[in-house]
PyMOL commands that place a pseudoatom at each C-alpha (Angstrom):
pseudoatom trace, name=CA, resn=UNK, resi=1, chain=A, elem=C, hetatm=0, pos=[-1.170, 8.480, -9.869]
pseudoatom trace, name=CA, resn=UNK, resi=2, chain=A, elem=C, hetatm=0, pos=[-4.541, 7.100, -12.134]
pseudoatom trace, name=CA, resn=UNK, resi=3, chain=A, elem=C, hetatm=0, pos=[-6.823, 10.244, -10.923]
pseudoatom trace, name=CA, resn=UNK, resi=4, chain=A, elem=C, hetatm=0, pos=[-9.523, 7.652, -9.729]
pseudoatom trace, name=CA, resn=UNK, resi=5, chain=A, elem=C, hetatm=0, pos=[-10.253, 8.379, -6.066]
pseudoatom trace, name=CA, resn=UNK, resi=6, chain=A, elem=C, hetatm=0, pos=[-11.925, 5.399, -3.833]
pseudoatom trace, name=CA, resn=UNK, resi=7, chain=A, elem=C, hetatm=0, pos=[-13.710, 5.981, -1.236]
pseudoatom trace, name=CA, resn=UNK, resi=8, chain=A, elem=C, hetatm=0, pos=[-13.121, 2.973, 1.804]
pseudoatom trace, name=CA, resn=UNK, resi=9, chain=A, elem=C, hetatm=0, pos=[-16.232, 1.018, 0.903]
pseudoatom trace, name=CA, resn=UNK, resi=10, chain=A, elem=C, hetatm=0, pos=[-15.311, 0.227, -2.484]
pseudoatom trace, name=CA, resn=UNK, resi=11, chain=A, elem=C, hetatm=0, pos=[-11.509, -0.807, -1.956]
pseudoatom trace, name=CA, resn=UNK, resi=12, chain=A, elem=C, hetatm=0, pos=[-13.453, -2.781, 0.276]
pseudoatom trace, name=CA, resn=UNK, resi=13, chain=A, elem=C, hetatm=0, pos=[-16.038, -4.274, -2.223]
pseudoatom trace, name=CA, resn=UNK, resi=14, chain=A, elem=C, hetatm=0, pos=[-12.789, -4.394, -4.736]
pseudoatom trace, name=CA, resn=UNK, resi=15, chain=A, elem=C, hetatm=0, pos=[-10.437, -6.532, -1.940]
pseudoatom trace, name=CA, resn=UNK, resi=16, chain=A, elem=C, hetatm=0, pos=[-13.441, -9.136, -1.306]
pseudoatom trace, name=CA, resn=UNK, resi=17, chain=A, elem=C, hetatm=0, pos=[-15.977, -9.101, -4.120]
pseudoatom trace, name=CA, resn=UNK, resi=18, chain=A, elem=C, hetatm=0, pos=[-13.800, -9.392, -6.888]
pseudoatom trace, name=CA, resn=UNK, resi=19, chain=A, elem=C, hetatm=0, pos=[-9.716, -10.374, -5.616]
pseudoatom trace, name=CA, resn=UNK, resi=20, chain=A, elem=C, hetatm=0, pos=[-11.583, -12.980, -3.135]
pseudoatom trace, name=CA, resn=UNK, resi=21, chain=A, elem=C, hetatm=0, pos=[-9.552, -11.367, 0.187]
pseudoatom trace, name=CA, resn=UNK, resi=22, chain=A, elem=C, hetatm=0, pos=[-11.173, -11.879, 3.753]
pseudoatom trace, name=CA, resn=UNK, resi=23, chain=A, elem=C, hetatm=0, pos=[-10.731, -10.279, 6.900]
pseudoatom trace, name=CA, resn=UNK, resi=24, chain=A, elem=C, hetatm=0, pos=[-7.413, -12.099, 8.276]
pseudoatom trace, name=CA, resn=UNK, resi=25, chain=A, elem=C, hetatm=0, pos=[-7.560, -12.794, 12.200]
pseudoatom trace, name=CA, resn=UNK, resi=26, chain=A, elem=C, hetatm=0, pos=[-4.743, -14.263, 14.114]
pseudoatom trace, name=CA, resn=UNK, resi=27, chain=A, elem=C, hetatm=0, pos=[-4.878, -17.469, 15.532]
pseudoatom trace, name=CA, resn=UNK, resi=28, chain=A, elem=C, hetatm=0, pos=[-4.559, -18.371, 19.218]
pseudoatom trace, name=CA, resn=UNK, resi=29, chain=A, elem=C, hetatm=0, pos=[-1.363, -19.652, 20.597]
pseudoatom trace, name=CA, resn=UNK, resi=30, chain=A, elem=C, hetatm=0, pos=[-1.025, -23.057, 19.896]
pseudoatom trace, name=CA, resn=UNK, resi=31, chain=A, elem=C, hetatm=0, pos=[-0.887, -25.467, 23.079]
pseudoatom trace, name=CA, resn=UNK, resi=32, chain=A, elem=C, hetatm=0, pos=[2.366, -27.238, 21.840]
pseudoatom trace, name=CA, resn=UNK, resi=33, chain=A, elem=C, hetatm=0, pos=[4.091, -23.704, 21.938]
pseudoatom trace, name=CA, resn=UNK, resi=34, chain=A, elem=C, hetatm=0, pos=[7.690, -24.531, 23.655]
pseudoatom trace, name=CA, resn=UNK, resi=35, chain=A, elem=C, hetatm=0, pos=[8.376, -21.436, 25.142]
pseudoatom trace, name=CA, resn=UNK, resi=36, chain=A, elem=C, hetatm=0, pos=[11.987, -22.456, 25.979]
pseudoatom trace, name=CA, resn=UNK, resi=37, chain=A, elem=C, hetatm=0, pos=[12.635, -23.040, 22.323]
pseudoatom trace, name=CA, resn=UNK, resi=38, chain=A, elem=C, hetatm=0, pos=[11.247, -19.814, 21.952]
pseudoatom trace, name=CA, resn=UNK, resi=39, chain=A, elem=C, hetatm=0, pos=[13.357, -18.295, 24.713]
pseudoatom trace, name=CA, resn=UNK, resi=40, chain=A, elem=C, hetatm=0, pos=[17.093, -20.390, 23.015]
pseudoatom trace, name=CA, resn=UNK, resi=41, chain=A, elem=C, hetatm=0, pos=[15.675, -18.557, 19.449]
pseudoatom trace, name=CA, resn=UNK, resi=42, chain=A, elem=C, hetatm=0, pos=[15.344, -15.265, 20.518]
pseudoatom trace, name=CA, resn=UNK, resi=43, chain=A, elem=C, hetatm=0, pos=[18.909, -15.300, 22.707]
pseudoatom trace, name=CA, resn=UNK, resi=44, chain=A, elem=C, hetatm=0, pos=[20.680, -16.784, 20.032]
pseudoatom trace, name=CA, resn=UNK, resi=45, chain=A, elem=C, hetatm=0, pos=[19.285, -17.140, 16.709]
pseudoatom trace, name=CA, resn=UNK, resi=46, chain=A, elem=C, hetatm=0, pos=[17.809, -13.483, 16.620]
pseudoatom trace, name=CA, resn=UNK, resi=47, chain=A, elem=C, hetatm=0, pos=[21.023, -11.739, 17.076]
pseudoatom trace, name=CA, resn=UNK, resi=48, chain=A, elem=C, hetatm=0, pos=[22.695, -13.562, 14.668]
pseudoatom trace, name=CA, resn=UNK, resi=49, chain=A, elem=C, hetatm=0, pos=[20.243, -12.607, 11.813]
pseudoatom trace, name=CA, resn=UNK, resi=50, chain=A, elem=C, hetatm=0, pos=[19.432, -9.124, 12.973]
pseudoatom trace, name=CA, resn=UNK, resi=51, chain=A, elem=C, hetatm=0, pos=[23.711, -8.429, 12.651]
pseudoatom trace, name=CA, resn=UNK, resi=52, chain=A, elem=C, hetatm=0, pos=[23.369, -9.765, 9.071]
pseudoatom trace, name=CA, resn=UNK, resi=53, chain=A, elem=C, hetatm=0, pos=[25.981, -11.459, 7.089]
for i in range(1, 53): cmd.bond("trace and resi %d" % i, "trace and resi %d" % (i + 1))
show_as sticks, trace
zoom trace
């Protein structure tokens, strides 16, 4: 689109040096996870919002 070609190391140097990104990890489950919440969500919230309005 511009003609300027990066090469992987300096998108990298671009995302941290200068626009301040890191290197985003997930998190661990969390030990108050309520997995039958979780369970009522998926088998009935889920559906509803995957069918759409």
């Amino acid at each position: 689109m511009t003609g300027v070609a990066l090469s992987k190391a300096s998108v990298w140097r671009l995302l941290t040096g200068r626009l301040g990104w890191s290197l985003q990890r997930p998190e661990r489950r969390v030990v108050e996870r309520d997995e039958s919440e979780i369970a009522r969500w998926i088998a009935h919230e889920w559906p509803r919002i995957k069918k759409g309005p």
